[in-house]
SEPA-734497 format. One line per field, with one value per residue: residue number from 1; residue in one letter; x, y, z of N, C-alpha, C, CB in turn. Coordinates in steps of 0.05 Angstrom, whole numbers, plus 5000, padded with zeros to 4 digits. Glycine has a CB too. Example, Ala and Ser with C-alpha at 12.3 -4.5 7.8 and 13.67 -1.06 7.14 Angstrom:
2
num <- c(1:2)
residu <- c(A:S)
nx <- c(5264:5257)
ny <- c(4886:4955)
nz <- c(5156:5142)
cax <- c(5246:5273)
cay <- c(4910:4979)
caz <- c(5156:5143)
cx <- c(5264:5258)
cy <- c(4934:5001)
cz <- c(5156:5157)
cbx <- c(5226:5282)
cby <- c(4911:4988)
cbz <- c(5181:5114)
// end
This chain:
75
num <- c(1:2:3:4:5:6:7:8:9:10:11:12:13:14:15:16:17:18:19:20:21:22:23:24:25:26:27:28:29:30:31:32:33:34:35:36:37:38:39:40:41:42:43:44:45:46:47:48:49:50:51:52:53:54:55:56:57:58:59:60:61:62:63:64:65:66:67:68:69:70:71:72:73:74:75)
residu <- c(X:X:X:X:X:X:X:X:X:X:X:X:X:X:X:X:X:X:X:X:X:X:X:X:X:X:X:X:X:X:X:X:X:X:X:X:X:X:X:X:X:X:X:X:X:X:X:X:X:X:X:X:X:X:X:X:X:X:X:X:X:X:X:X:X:X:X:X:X:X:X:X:X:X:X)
nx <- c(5263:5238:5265:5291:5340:5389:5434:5443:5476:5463:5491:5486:5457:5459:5429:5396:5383:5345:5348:5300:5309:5298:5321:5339:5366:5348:5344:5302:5297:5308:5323:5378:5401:5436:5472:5495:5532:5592:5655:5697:5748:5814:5833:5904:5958:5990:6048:6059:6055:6093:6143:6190:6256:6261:6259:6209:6229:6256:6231:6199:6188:6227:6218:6196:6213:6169:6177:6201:6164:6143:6135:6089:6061:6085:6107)
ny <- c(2245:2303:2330:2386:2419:2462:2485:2565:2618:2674:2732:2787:2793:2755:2719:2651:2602:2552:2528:2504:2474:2503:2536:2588:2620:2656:2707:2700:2739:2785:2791:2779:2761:2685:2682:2715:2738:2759:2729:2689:2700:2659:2603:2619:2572:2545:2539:2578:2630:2635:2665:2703:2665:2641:2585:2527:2507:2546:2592:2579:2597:2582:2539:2562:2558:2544:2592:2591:2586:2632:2642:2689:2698:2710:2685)
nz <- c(2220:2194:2123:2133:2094:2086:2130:2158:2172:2172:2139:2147:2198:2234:2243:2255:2204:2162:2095:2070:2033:1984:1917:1930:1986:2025:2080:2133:2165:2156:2101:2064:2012:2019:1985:1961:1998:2029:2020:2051:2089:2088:2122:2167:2160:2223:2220:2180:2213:2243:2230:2185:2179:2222:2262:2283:2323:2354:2359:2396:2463:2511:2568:2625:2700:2753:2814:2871:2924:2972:3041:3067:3110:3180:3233)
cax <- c(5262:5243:5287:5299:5351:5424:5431:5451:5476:5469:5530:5486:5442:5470:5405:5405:5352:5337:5331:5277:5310:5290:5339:5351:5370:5341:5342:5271:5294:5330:5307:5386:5412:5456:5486:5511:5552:5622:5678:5703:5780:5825:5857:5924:5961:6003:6066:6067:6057:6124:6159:6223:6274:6258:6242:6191:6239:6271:6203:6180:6201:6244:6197:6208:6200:6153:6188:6194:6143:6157:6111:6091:6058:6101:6104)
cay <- c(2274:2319:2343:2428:2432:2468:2517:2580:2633:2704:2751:2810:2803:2735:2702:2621:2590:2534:2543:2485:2458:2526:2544:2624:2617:2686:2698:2709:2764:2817:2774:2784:2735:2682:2682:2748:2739:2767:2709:2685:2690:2632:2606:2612:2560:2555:2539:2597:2642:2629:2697:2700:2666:2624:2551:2524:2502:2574:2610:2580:2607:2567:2531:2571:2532:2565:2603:2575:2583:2650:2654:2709:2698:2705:2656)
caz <- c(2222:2163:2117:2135:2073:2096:2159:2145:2193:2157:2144:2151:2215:2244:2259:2244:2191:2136:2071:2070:2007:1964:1908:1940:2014:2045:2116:2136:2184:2131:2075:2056:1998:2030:1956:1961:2018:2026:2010:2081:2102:2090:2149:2155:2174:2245:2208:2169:2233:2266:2221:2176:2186:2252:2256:2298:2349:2360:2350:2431:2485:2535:2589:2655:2717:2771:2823:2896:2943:2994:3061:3074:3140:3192:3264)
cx <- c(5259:5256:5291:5323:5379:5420:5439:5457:5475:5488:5509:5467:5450:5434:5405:5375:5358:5335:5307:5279:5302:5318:5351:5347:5368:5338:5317:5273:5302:5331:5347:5402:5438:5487:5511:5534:5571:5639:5691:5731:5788:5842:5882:5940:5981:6036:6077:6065:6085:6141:6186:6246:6283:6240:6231:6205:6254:6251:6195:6194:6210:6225:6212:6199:6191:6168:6188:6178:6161:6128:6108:6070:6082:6091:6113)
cy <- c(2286:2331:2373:2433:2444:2488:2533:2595:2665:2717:2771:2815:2781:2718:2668:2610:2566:2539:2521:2477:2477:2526:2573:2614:2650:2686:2725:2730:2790:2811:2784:2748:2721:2676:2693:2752:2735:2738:2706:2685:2669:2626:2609:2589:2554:2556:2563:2629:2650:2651:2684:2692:2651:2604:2553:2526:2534:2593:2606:2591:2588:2558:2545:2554:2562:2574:2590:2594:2612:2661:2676:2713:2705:2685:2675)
cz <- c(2194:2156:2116:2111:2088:2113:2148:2183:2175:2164:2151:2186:2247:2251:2234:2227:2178:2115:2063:2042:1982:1947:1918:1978:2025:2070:2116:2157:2167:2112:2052:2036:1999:2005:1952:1980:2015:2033:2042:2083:2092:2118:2151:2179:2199:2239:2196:2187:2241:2258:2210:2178:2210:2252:2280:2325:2364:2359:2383:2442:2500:2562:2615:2675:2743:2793:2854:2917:2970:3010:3065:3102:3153:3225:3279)
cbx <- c(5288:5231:5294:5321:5328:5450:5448:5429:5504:5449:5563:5474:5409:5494:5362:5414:5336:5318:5353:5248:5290:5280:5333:5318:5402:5317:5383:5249:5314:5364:5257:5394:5410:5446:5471:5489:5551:5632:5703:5691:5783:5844:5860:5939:5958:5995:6063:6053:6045:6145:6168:6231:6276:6248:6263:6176:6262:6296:6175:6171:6188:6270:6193:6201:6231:6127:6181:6222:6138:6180:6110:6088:6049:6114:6128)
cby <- c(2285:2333:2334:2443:2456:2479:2521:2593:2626:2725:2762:2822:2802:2746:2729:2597:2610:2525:2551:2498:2431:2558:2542:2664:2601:2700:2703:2683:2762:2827:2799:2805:2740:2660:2695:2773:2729:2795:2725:2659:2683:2628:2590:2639:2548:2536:2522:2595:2630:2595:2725:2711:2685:2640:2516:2501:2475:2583:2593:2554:2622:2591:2494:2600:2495:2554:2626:2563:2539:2679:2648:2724:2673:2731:2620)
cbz <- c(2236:2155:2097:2176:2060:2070:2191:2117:2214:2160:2109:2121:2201:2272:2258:2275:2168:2136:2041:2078:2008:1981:1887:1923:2020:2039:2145:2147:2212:2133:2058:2072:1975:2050:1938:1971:2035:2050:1981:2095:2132:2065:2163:2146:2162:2271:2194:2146:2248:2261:2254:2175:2185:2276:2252:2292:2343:2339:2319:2450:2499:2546:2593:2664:2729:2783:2817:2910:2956:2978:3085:3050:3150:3193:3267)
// end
């Protein structure tokens, strides 16, 4: 297979290209420079979610068990 160079997805229009191994990665629809593009989030990670003060284990909720079964037909 020939080599197409690194995918790209554009921040400004979303459409998916190649840069076909070029040094400037432009997206051939809005010709915007994938250079330029705004700095992405960091993730954060699920650990540090859980809030102030409350360990993982006190952070879940208590497993409820499903309720029993009530016909509501009648005979």
């Amino acid at each position: 297979m020939a080599d197409l160079g690194k995918k790209f997805t554009c921040f400004q229009c979303a459409a998916k290209f190649y840069d076909f191994g070029k040094p400037e990665a432009l997206c051939p629809k809005c010709g915007a420079n994938q250079k330029t593009a705004p700095a992405k989030p960091k993730a954060v990670k699920k650990e540090n979610q859980v809030g102030p003060g409350l360990s993982r284990d006190r952070a879940r909720s208590p497993r409820r068990e499903d309720p029993p079964w009530v016909s509501i037909m009648s005979r």
